[in-house]
PDB file of N, CA, C and O in Angstrom:
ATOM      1  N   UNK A   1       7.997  -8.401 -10.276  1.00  0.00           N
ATOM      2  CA  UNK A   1       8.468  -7.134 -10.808  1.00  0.00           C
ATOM      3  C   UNK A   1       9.822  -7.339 -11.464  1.00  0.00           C
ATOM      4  O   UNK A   1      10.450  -8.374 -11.242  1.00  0.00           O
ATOM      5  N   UNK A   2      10.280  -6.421 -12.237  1.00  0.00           N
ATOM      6  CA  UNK A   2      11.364  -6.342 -13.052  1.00  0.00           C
ATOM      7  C   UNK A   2      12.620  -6.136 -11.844  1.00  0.00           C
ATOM      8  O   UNK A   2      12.700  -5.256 -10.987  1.00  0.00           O
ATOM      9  N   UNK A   3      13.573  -7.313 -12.128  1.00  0.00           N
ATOM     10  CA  UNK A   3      14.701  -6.888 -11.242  1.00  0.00           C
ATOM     11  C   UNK A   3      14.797  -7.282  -9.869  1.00  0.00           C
ATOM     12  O   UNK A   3      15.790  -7.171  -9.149  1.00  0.00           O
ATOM     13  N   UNK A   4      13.457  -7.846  -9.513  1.00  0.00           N
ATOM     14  CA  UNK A   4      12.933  -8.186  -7.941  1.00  0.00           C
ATOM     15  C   UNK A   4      12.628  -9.441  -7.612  1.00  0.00           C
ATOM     16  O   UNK A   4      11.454  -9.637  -7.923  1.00  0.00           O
ATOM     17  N   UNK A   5      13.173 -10.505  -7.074  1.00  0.00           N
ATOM     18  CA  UNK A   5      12.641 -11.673  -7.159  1.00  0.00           C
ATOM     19  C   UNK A   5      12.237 -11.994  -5.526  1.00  0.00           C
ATOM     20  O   UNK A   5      12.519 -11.259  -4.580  1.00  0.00           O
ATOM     21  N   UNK A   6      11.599 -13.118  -5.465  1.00  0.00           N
ATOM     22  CA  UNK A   6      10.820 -13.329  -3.818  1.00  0.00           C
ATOM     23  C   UNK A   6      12.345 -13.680  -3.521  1.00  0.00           C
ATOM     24  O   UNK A   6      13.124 -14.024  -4.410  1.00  0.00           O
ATOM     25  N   UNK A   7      12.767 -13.530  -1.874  1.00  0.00           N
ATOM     26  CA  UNK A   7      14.031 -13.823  -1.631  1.00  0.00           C
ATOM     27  C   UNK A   7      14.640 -12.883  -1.255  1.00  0.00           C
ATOM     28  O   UNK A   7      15.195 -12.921  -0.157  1.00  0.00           O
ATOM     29  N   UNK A   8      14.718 -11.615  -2.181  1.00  0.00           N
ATOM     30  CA  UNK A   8      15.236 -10.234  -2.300  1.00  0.00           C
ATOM     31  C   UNK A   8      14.766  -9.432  -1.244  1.00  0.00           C
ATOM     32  O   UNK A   8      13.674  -9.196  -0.727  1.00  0.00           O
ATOM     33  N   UNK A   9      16.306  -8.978  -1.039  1.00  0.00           N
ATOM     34  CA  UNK A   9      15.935  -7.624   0.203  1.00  0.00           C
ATOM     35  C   UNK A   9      16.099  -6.589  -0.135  1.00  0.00           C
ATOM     36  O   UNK A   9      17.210  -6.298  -0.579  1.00  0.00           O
ATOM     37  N   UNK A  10      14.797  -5.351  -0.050  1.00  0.00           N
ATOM     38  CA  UNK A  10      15.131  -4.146   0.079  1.00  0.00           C
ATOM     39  C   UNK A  10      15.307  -3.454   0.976  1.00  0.00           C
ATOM     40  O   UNK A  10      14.889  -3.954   2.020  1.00  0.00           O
ATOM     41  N   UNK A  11      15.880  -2.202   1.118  1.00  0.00           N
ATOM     42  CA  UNK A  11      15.841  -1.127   1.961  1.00  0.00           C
ATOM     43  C   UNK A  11      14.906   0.323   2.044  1.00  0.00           C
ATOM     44  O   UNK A  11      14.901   1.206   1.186  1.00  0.00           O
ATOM     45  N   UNK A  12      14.461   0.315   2.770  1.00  0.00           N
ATOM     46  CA  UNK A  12      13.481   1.452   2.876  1.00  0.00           C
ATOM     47  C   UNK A  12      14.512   2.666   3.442  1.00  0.00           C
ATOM     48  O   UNK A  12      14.766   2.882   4.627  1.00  0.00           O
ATOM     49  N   UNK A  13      15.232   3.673   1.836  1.00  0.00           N
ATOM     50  CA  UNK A  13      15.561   4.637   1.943  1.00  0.00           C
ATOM     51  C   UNK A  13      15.410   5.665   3.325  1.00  0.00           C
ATOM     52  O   UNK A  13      16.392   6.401   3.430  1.00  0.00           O
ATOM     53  N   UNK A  14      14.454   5.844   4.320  1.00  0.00           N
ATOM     54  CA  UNK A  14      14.141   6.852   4.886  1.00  0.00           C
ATOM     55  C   UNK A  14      14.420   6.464   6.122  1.00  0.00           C
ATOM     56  O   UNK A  14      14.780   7.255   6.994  1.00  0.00           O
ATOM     57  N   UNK A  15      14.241   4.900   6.342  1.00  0.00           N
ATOM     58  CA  UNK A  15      14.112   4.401   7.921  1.00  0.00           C
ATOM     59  C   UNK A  15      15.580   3.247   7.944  1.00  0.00           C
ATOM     60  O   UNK A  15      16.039   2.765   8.980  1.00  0.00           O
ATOM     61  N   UNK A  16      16.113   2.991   6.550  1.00  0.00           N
ATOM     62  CA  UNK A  16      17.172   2.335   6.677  1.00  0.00           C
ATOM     63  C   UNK A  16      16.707   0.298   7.444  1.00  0.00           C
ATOM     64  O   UNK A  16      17.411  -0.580   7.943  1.00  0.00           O
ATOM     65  N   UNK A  17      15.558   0.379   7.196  1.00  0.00           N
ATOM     66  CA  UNK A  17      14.947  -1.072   7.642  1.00  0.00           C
ATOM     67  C   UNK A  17      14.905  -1.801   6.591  1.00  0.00           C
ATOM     68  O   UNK A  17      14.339  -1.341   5.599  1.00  0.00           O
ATOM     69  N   UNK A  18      15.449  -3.024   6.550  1.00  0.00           N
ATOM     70  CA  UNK A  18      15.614  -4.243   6.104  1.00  0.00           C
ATOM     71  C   UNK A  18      14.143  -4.894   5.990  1.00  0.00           C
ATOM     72  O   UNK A  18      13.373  -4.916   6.951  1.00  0.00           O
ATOM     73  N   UNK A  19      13.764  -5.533   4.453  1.00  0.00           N
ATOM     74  CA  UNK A  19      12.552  -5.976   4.260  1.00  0.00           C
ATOM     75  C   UNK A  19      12.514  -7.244   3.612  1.00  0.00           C
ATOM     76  O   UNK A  19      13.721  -7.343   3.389  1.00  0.00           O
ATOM     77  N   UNK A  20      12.108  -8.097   3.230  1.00  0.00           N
ATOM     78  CA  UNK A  20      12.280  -9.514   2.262  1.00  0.00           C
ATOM     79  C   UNK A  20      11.471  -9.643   1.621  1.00  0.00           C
ATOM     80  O   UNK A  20      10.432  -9.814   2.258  1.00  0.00           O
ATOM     81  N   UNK A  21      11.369  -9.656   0.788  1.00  0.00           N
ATOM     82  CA  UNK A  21      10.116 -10.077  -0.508  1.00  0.00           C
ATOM     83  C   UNK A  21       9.507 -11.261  -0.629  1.00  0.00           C
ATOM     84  O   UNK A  21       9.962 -12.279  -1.150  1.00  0.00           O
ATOM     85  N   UNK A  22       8.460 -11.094  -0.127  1.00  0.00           N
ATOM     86  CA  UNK A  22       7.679 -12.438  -0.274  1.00  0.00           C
ATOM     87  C   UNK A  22       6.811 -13.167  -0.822  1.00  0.00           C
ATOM     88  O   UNK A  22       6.538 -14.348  -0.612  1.00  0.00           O
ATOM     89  N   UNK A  23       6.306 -12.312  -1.655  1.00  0.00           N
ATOM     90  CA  UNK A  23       5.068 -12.353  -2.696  1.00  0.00           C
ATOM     91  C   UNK A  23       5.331 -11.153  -3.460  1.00  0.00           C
ATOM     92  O   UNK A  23       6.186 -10.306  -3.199  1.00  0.00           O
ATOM     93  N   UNK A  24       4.412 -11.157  -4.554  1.00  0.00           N
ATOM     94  CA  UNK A  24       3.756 -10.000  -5.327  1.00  0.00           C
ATOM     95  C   UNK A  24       2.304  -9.950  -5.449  1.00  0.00           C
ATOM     96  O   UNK A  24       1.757 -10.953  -4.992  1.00  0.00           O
ATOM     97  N   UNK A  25       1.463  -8.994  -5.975  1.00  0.00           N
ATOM     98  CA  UNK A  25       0.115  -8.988  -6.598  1.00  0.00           C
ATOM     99  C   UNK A  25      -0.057  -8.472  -7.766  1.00  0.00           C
ATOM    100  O   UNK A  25       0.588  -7.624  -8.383  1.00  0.00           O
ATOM    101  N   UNK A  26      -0.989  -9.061  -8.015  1.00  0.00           N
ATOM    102  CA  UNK A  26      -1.125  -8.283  -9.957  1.00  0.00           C
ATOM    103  C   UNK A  26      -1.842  -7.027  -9.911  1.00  0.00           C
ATOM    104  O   UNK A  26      -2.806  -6.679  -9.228  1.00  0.00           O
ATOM    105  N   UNK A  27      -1.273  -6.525 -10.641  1.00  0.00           N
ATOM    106  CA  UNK A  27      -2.149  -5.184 -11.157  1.00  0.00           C
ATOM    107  C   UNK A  27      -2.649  -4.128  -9.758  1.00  0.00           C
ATOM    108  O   UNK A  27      -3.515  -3.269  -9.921  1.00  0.00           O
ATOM    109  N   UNK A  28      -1.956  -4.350  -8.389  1.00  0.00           N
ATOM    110  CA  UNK A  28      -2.625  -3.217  -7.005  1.00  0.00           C
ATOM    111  C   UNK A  28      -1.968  -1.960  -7.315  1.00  0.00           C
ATOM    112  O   UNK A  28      -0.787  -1.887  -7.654  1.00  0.00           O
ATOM    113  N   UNK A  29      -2.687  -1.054  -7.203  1.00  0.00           N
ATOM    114  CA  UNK A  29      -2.081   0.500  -7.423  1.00  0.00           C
ATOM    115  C   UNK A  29      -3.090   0.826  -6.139  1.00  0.00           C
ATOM    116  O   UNK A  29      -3.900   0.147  -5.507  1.00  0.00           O
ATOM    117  N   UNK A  30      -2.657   2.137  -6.074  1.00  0.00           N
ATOM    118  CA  UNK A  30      -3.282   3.283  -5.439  1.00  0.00           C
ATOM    119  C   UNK A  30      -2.665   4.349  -5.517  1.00  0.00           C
ATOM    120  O   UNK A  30      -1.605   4.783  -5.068  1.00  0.00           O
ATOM    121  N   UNK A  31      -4.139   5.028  -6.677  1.00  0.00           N
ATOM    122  CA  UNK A  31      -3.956   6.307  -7.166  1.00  0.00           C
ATOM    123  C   UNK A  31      -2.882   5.363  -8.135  1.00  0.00           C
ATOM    124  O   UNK A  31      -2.908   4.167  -8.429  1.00  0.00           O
ATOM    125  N   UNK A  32      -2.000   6.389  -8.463  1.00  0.00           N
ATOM    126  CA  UNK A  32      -0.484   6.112  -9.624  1.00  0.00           C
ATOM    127  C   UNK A  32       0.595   5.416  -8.784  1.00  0.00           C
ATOM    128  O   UNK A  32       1.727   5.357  -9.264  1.00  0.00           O
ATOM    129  N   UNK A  33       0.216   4.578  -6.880  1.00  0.00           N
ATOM    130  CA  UNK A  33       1.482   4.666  -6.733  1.00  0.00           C
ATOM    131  C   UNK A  33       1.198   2.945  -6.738  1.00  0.00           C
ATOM    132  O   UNK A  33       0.165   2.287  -6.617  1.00  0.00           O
ATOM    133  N   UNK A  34       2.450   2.620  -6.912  1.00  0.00           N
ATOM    134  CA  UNK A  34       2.033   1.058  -6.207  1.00  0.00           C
ATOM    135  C   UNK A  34       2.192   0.351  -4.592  1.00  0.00           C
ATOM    136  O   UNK A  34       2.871   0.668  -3.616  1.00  0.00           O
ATOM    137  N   UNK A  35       1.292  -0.663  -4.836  1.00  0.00           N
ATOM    138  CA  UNK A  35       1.143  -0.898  -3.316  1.00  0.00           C
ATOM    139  C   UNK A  35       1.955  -1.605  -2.836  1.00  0.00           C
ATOM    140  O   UNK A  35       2.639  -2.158  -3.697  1.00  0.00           O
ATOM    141  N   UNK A  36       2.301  -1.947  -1.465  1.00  0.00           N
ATOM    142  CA  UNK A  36       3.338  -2.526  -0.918  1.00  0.00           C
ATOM    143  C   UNK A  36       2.394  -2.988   0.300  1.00  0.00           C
ATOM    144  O   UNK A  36       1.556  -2.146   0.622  1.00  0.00           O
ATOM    145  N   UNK A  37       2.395  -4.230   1.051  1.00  0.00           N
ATOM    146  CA  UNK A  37       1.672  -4.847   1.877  1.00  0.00           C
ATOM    147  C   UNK A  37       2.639  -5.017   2.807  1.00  0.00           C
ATOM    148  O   UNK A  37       3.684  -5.609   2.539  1.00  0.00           O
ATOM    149  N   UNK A  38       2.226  -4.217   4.679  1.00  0.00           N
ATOM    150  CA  UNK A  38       2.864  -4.731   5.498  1.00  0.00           C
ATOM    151  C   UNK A  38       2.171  -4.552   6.788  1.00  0.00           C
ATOM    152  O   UNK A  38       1.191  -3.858   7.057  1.00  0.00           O
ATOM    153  N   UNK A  39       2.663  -5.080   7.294  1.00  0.00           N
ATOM    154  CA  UNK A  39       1.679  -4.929   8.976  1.00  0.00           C
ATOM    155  C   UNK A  39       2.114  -3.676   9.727  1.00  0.00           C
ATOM    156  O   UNK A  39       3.195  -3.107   9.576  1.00  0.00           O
ATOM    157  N   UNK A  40       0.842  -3.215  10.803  1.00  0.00           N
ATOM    158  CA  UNK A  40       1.039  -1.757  10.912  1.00  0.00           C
ATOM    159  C   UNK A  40       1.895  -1.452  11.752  1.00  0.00           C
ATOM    160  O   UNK A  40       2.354  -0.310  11.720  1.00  0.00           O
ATOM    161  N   UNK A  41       2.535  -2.787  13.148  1.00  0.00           N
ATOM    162  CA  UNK A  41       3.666  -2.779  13.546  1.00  0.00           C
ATOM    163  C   UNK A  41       5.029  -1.698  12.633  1.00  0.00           C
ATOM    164  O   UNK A  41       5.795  -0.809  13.005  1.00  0.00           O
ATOM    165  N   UNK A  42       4.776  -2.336  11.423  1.00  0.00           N
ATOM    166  CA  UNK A  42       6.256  -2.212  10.589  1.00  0.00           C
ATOM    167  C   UNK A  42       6.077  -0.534  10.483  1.00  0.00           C
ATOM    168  O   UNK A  42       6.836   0.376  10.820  1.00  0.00           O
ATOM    169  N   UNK A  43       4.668  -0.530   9.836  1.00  0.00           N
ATOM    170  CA  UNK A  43       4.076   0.621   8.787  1.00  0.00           C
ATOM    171  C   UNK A  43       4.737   2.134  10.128  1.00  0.00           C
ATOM    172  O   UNK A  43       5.343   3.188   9.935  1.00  0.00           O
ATOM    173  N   UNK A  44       4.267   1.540  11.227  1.00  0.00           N
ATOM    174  CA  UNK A  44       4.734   2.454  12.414  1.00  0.00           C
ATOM    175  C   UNK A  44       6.177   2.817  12.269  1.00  0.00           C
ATOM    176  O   UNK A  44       6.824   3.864  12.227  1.00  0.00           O
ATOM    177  N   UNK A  45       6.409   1.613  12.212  1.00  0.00           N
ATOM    178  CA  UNK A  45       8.709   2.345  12.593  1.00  0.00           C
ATOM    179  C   UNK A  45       9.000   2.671  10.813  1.00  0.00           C
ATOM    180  O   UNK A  45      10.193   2.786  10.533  1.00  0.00           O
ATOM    181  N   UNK A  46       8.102   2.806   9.751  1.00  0.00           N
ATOM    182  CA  UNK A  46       8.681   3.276   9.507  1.00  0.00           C
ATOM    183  C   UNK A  46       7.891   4.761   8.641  1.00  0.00           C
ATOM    184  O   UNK A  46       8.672   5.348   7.893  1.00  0.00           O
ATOM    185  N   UNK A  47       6.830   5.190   8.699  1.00  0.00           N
ATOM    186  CA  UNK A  47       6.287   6.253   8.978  1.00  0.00           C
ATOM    187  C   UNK A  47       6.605   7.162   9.225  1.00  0.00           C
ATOM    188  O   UNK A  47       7.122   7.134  10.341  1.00  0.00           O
ATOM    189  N   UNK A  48       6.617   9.080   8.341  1.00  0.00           N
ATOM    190  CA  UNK A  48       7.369   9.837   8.835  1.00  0.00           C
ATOM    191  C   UNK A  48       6.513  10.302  10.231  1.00  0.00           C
ATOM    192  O   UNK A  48       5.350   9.926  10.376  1.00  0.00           O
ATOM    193  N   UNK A  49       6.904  10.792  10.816  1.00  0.00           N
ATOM    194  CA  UNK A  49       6.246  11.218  12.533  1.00  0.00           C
ATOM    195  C   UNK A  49       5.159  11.826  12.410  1.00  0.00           C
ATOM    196  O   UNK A  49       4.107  11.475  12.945  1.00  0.00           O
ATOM    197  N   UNK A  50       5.316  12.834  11.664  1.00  0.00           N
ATOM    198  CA  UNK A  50       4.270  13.832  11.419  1.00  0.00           C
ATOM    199  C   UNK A  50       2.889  13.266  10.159  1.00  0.00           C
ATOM    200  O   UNK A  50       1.974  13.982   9.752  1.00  0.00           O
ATOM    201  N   UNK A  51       3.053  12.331   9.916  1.00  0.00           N
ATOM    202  CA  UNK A  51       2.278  11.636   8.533  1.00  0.00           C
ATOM    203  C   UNK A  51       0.984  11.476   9.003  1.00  0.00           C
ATOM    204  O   UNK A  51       0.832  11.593  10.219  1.00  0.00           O
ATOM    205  N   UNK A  52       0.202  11.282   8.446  1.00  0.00           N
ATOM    206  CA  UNK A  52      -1.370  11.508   8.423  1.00  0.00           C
ATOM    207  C   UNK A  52      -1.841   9.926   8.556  1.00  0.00           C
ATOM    208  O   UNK A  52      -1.060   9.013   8.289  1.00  0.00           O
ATOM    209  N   UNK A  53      -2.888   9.751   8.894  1.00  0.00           N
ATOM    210  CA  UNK A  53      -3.613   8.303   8.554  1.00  0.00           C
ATOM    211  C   UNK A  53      -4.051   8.135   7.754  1.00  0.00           C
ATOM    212  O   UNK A  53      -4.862   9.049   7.899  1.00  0.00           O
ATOM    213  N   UNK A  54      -4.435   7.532   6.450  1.00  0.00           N
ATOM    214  CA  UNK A  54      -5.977   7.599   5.666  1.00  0.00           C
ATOM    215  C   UNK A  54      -6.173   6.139   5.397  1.00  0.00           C
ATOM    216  O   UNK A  54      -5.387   5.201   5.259  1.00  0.00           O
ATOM    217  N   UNK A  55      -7.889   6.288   5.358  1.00  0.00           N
ATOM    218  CA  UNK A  55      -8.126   5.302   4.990  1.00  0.00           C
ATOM    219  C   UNK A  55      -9.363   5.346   3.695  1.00  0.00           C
ATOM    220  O   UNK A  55     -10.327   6.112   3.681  1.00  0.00           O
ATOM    221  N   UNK A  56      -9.058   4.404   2.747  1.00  0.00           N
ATOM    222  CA  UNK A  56     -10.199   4.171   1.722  1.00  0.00           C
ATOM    223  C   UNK A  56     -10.526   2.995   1.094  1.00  0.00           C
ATOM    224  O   UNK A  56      -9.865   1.959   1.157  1.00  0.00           O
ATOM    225  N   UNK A  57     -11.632   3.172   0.437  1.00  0.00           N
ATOM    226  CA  UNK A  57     -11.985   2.264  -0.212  1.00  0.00           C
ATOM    227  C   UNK A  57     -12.577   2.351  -1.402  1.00  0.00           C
ATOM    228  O   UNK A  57     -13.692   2.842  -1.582  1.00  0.00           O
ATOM    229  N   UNK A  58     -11.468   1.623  -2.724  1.00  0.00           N
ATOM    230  CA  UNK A  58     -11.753   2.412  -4.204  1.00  0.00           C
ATOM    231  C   UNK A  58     -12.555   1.328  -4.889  1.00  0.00           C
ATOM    232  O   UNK A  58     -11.993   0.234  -4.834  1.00  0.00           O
ATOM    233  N   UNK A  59     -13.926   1.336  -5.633  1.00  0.00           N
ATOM    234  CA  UNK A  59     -14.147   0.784  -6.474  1.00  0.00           C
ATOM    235  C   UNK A  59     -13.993   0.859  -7.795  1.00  0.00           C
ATOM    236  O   UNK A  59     -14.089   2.016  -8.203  1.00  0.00           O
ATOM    237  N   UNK A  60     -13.799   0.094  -8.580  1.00  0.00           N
ATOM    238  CA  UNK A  60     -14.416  -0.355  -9.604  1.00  0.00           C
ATOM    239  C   UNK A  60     -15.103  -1.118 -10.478  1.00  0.00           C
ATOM    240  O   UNK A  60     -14.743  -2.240 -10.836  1.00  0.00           O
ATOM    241  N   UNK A  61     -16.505  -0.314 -10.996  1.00  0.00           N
ATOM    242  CA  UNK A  61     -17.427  -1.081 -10.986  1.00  0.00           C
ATOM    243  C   UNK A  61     -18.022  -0.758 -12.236  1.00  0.00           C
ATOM    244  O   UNK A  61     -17.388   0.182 -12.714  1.00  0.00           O
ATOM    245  N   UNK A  62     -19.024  -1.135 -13.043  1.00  0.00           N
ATOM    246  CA  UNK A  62     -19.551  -0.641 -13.754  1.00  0.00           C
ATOM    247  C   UNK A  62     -21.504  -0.920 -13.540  1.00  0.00           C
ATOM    248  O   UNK A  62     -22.433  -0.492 -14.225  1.00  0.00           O
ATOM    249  N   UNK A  63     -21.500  -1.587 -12.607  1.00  0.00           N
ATOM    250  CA  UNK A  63     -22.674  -1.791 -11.950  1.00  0.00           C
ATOM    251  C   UNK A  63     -22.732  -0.848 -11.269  1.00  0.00           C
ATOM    252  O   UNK A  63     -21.776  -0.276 -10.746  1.00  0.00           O
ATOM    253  N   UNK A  64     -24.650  -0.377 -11.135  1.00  0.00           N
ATOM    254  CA  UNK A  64     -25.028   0.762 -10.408  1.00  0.00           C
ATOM    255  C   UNK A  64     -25.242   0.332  -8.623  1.00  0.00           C
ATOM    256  O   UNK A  64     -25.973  -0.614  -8.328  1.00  0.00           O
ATOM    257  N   UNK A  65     -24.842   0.781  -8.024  1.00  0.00           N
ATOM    258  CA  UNK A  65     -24.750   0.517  -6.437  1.00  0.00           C
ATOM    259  C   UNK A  65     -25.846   0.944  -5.720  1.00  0.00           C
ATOM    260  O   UNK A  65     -25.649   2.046  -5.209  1.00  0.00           O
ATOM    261  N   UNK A  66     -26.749   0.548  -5.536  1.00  0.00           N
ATOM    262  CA  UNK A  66     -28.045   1.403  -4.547  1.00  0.00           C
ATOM    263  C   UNK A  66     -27.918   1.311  -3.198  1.00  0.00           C
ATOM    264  O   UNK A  66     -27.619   0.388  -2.440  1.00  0.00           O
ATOM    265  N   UNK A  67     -28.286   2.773  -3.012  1.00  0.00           N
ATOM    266  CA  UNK A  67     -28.220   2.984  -1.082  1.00  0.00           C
ATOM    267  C   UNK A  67     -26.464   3.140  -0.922  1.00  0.00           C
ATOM    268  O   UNK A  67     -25.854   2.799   0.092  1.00  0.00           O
ATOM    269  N   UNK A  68     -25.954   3.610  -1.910  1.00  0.00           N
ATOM    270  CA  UNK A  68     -24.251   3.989  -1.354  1.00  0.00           C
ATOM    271  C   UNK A  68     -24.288   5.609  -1.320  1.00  0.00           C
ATOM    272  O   UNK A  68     -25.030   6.285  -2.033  1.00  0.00           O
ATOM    273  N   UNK A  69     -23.649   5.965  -0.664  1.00  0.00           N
ATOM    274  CA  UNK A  69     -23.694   7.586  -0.533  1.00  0.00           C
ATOM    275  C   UNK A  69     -21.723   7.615   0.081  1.00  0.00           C
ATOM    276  O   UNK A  69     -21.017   6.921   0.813  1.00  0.00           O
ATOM    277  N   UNK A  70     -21.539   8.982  -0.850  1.00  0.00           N
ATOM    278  CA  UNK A  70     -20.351   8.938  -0.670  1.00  0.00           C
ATOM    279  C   UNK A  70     -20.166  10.385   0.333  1.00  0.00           C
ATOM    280  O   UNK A  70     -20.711  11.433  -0.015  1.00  0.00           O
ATOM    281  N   UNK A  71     -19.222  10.286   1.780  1.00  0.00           N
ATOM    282  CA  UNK A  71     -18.770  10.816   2.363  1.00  0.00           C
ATOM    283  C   UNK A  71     -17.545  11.534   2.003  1.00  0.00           C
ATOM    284  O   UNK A  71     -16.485  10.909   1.977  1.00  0.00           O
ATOM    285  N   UNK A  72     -17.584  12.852   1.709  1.00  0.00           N
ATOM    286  CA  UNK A  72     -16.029  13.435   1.777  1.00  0.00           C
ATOM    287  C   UNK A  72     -15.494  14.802   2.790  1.00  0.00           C
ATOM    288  O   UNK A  72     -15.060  15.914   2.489  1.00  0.00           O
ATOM    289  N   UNK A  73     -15.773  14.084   4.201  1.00  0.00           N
ATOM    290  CA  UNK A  73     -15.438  14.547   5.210  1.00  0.00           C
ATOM    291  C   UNK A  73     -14.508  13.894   5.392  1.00  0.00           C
ATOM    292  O   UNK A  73     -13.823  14.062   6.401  1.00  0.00           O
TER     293      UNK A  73
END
């Protein structure tokens, strides 16, 4: 990323926790935001309290998928 090199530490504005950059990936979004990879240890301390879980799984495909049925419960 622009400005960010592996090495580099950020701060997570909300929880004030110290992070190190260790990689990147090409092109991961979700939805418009981008992704950030961490273990759920971390994801916990720094999580607002009240925050929701979700989980998904986005394709893209242009092949037709048989026998998939989509749940939106």
């Amino acid at each position: 990323e622009k400005g960010i090199d592996i090495g580099d530490t950020i701060i997570d504005p909300v929880s004030k926790k110290e992070f190190t950059i260790i990689g990147f990936t090409k092109d991961q979004m979700f939805s418009h935001t981008p992704v950030v990879y961490v273990n759920e240890d971390v994801w916990g301390a720094i999580s607002q309290p009240n925050q929701k879980d979700y989980s998904a799984i986005a394709l893209n495909t242009d092949k037709e998928i048989k026998n998939a049925h989509v749940i939106d419960k």
